[in-house]
DSSP file (Angstrom, degrees, kcal/mol; ACC not computed):
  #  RESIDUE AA STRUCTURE BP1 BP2  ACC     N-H-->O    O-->H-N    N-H-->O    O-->H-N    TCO  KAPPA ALPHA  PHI   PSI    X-CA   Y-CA   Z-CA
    1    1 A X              0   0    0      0, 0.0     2,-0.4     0, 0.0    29,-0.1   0.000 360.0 360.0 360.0 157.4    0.0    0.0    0.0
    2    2 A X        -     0   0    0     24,-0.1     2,-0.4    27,-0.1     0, 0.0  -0.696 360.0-110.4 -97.8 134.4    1.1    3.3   -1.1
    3    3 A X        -     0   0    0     -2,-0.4    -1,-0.0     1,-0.1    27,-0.0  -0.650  32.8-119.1 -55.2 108.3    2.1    6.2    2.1
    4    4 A X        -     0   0    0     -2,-0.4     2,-0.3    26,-0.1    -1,-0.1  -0.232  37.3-174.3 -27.3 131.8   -0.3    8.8    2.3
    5    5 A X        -     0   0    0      2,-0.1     2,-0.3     0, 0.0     0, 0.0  -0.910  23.5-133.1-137.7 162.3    1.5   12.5    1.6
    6    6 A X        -     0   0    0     -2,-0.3     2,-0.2    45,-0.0     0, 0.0  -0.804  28.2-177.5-110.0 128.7   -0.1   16.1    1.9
    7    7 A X        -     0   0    0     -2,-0.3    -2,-0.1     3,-0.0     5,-0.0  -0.801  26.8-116.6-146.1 118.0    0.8   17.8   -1.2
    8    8 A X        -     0   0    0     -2,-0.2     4,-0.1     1,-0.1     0, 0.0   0.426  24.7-118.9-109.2-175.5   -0.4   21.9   -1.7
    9    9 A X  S  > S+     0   0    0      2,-0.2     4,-1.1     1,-0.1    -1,-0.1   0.497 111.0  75.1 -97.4 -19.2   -2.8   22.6   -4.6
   10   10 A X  H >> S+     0   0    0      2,-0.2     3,-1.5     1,-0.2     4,-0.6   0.980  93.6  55.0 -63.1 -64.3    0.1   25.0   -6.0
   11   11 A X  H >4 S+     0   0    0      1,-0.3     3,-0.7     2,-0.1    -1,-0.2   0.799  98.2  58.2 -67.8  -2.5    1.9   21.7   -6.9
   12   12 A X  H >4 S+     0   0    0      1,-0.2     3,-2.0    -4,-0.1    -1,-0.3   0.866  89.4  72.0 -81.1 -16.7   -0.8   20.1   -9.0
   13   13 A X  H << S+     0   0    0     -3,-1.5    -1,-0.2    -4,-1.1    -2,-0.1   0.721  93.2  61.3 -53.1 -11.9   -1.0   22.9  -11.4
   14   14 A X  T << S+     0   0    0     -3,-0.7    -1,-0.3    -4,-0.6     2,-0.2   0.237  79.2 107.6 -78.7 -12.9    2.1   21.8  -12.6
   15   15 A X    <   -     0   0    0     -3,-2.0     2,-0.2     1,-0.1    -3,-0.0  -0.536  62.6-126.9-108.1 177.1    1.4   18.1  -13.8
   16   16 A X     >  -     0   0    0     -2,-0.2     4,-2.5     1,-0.0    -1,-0.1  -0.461  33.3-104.9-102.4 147.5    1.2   17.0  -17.2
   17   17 A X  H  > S+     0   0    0      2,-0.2     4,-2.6    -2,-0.2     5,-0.3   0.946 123.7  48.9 -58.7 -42.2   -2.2   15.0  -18.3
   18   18 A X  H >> S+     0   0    0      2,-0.2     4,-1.8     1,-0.2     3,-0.7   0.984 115.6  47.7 -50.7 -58.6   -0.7   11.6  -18.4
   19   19 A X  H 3> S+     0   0    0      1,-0.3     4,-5.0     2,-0.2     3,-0.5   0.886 114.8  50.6 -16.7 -64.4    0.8   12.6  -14.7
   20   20 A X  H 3X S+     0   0    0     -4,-2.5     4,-2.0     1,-0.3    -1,-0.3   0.766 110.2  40.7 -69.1 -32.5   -2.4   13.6  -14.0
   21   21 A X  H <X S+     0   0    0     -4,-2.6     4,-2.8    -3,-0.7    -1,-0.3   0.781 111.8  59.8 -71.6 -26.2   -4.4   10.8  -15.0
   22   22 A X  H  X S+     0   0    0     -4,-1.8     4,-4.1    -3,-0.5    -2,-0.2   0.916 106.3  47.1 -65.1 -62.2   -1.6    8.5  -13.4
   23   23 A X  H >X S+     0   0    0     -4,-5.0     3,-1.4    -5,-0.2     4,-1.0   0.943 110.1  53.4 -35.4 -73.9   -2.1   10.2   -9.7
   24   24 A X  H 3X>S+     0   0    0     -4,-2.0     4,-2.5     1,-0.3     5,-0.6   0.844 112.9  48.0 -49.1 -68.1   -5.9    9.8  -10.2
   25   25 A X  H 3X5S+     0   0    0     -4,-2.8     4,-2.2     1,-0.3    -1,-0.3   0.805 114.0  42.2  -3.4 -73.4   -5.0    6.0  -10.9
   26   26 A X  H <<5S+     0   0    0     -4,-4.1     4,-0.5    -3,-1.4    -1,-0.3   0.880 111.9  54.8 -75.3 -33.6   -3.0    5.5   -8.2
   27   27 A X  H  <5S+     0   0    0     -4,-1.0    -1,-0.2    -3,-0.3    -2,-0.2   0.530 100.3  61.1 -50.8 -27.6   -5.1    7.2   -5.7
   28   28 A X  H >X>S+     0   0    0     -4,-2.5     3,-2.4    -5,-0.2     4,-1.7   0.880 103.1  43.4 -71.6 -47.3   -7.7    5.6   -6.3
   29   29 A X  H 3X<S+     0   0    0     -4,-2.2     4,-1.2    -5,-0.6    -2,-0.2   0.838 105.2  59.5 -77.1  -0.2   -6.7    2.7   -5.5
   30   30 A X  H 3>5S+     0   0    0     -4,-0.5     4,-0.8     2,-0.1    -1,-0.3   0.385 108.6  53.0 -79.3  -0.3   -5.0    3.6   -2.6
   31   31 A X  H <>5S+     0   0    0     -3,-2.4     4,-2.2    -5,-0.2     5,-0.2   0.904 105.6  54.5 -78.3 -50.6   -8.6    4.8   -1.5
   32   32 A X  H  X5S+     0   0    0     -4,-1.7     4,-2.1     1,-0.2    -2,-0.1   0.879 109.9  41.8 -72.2 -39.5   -9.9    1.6   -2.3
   33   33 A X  H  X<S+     0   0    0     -4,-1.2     4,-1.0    -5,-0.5    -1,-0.2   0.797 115.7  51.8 -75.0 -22.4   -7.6   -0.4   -0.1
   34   34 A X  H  X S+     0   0    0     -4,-0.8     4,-2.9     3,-0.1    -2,-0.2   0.887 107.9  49.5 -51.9 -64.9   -7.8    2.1    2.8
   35   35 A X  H  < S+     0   0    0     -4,-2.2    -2,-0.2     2,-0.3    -3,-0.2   0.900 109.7  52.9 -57.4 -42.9  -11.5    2.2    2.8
   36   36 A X  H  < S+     0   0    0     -4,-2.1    -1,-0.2    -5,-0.2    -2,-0.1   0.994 117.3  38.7 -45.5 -45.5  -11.5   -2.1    2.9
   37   37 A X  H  < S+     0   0    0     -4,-1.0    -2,-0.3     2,-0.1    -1,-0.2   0.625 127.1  31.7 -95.0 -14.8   -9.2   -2.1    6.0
   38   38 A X  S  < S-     0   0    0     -4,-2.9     2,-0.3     4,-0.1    -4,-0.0  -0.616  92.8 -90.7-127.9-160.4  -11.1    1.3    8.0
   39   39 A X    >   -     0   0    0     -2,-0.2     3,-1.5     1,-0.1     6,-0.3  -0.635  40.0-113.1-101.1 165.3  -14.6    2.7    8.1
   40   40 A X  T 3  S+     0   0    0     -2,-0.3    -1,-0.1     1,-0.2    -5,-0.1   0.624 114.5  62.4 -78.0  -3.3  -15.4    5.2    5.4
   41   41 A X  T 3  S+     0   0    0     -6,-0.1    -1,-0.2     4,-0.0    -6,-0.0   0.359  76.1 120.7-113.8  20.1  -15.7    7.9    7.9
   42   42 A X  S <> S-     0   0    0     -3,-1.5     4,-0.9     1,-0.1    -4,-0.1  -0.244  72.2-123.6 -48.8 161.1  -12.1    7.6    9.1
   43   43 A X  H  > S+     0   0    0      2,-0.2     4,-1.8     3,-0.2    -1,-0.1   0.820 110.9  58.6 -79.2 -46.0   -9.9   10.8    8.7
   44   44 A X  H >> S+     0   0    0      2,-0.2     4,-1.0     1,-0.2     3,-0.9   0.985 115.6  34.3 -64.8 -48.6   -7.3    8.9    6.5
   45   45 A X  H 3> S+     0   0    0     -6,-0.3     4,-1.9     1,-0.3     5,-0.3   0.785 112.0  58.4 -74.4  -9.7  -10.2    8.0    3.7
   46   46 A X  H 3X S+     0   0    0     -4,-0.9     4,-1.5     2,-0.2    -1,-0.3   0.908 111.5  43.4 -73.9 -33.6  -12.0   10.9    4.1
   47   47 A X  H <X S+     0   0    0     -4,-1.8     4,-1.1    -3,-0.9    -2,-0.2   0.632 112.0  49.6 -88.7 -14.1   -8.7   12.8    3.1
   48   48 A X  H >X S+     0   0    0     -4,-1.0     4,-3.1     2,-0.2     3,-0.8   0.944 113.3  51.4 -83.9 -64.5   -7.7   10.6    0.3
   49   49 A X  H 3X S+     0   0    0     -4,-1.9     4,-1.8     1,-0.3    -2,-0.3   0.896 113.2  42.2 -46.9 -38.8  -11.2   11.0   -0.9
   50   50 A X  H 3X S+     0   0    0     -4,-1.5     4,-2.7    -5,-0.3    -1,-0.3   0.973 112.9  50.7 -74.9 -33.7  -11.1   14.6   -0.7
   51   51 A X  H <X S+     0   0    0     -4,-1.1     4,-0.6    -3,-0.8    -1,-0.2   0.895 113.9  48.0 -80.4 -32.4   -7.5   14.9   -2.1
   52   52 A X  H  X S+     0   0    0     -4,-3.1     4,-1.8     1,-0.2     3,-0.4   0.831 105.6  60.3 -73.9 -10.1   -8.6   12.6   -5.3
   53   53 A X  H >X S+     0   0    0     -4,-1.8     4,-2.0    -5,-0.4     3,-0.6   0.956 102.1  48.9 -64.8 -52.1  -11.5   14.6   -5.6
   54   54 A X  H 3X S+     0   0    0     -4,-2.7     4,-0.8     1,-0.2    -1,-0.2   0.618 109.2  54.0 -67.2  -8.6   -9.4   17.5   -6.2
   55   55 A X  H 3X S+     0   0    0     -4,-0.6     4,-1.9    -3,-0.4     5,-0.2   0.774 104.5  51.9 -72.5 -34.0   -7.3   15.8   -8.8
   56   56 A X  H <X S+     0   0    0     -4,-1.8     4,-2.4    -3,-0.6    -2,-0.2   0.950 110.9  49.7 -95.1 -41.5  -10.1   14.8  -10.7
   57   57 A X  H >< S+     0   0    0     -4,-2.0     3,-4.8     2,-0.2     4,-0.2   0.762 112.8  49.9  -8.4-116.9  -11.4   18.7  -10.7
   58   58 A X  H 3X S+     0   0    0     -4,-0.8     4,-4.1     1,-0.3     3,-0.5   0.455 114.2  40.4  20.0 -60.8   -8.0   19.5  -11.7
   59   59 A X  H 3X S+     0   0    0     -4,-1.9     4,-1.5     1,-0.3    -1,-0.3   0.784 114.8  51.0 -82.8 -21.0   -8.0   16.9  -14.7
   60   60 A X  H << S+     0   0    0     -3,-4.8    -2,-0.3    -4,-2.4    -1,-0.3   0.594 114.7  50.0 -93.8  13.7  -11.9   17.7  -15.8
   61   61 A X  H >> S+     0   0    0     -3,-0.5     4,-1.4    -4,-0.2     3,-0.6   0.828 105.5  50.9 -52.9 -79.2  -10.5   21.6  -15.8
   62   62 A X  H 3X S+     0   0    0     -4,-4.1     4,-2.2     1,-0.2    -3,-0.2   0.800 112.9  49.2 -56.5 -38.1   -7.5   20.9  -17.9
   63   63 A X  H 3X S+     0   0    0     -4,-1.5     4,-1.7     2,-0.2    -1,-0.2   0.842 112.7  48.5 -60.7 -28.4  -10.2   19.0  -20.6
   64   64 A X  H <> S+     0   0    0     -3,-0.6     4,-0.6     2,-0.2    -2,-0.2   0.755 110.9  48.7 -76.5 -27.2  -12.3   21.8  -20.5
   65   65 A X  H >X S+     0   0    0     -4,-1.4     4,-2.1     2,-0.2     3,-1.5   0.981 110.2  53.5 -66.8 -59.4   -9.4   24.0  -21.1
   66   66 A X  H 3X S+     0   0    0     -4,-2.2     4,-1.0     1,-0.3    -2,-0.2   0.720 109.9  45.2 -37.0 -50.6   -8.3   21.9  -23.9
   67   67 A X  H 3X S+     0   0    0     -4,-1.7     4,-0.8     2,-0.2    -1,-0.3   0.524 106.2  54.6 -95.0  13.3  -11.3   22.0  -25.6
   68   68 A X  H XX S+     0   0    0     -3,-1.5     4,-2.1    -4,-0.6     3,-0.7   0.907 109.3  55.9 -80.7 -49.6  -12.1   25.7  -25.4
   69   69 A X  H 3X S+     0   0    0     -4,-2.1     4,-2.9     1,-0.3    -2,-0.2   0.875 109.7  40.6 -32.9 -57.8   -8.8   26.0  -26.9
   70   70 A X  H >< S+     0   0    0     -4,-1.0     3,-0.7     1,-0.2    -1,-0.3   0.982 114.1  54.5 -58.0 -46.0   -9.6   23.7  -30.0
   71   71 A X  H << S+     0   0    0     -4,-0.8    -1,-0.2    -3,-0.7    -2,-0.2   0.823 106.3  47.4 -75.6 -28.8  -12.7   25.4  -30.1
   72   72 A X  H 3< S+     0   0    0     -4,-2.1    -1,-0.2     2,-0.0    -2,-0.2   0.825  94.0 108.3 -74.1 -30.1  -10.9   29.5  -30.3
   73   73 A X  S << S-     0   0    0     -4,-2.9     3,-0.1    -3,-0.7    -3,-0.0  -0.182  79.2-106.6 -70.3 143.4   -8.3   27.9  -33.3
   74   74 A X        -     0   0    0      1,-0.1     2,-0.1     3,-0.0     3,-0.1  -0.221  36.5 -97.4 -45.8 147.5   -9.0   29.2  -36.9
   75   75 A X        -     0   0    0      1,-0.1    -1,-0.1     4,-0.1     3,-0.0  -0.185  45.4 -92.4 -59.5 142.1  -10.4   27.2  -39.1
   76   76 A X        -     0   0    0     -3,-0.1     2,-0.3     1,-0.1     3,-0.3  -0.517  64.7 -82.3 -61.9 165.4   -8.1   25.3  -41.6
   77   77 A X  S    S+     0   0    0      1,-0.2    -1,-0.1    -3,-0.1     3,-0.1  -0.664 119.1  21.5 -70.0 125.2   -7.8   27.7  -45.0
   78   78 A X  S    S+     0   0    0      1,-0.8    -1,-0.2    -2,-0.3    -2,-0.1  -0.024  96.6 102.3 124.5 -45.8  -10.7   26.9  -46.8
   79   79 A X        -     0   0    0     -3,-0.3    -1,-0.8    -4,-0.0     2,-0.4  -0.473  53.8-152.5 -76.0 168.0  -13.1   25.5  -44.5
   80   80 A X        -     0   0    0     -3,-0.1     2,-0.2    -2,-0.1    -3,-0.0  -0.995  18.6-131.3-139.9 123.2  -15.8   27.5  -43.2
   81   81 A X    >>  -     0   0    0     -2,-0.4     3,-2.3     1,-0.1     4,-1.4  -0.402  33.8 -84.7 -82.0 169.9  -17.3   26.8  -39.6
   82   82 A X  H 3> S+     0   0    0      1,-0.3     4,-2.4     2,-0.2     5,-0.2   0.667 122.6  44.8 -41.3 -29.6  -20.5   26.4  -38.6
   83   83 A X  H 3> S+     0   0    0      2,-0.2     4,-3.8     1,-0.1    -1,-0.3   0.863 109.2  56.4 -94.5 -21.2  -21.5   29.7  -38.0
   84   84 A X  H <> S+     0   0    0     -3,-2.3     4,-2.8     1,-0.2     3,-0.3   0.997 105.8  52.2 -53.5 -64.0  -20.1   31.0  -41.1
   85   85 A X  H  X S+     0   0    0     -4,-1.4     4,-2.1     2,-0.2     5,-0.4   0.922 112.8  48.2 -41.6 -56.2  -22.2   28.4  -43.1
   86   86 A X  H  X S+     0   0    0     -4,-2.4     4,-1.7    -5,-0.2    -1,-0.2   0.895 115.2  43.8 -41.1 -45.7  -25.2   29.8  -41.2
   87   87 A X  H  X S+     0   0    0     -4,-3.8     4,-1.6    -3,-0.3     5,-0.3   0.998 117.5  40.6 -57.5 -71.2  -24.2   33.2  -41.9
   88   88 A X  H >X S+     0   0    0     -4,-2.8     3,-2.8     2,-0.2     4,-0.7   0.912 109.7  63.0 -50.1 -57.1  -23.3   32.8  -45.7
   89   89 A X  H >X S+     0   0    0     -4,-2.1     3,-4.1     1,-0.3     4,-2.2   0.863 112.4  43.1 -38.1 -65.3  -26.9   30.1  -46.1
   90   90 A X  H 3< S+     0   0    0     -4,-1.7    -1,-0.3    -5,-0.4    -2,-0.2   0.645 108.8  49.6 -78.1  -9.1  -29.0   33.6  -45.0
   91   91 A X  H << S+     0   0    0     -3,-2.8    -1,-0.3    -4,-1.6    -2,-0.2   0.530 105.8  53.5 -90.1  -0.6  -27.6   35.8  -46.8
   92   92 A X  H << S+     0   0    0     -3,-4.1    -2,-0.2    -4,-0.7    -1,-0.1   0.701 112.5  53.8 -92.2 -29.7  -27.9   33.7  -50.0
   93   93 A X     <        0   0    0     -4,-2.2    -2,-0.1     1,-0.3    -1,-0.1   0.696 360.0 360.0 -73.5   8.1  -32.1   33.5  -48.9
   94   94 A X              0   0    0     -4,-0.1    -1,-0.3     0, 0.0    -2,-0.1   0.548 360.0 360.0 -99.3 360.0  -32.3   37.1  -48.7
């Protein structure tokens, strides 16, 4: 079983997605084997729960980030997105 550590919220901004997904990984399942051997309202799983909880924040952030990003890039030359095609379609009915 893996040693519980306290680690600030400054150093997760830091990880990389594979990292990130890798923590969530391992934490859980140090969660899961804590929670067999104590009660679920022990202090040690209540903190591992809370601390994977804040990884998995962290990692559904960085996805959201990621796809606002895709969503802000230009359009390849030549394609027209969606709202252009909306645009151009009504101004050809008018």
């Amino acid at each position: 079983m893996m040693k519980y550590y306290h680690s600030s919220h400054e150093d997760r901004n830091d990880y990389r997605e594979d990292e990130l997904f890798l923590t969530i990984e391992s934490l859980r399942s140090e969660l899961l084997e804590v929670a067999q051997e104590r009660s679920l309202s022990d202090h040690m799983v209540v903190e591992l729960s809370q601390r994977l909880d804040g990884y998995i924040v962290l990692a559904q952030n960085k996805m959201m980030e990621s796809l606002r990003s895709r969503q802000n890039e230009p359009a390849p030359y030549g394609t027209l997105t969606k709202s252009k095609r909306v645009r151009r379609k009504s101004a050809l009915q008018q």
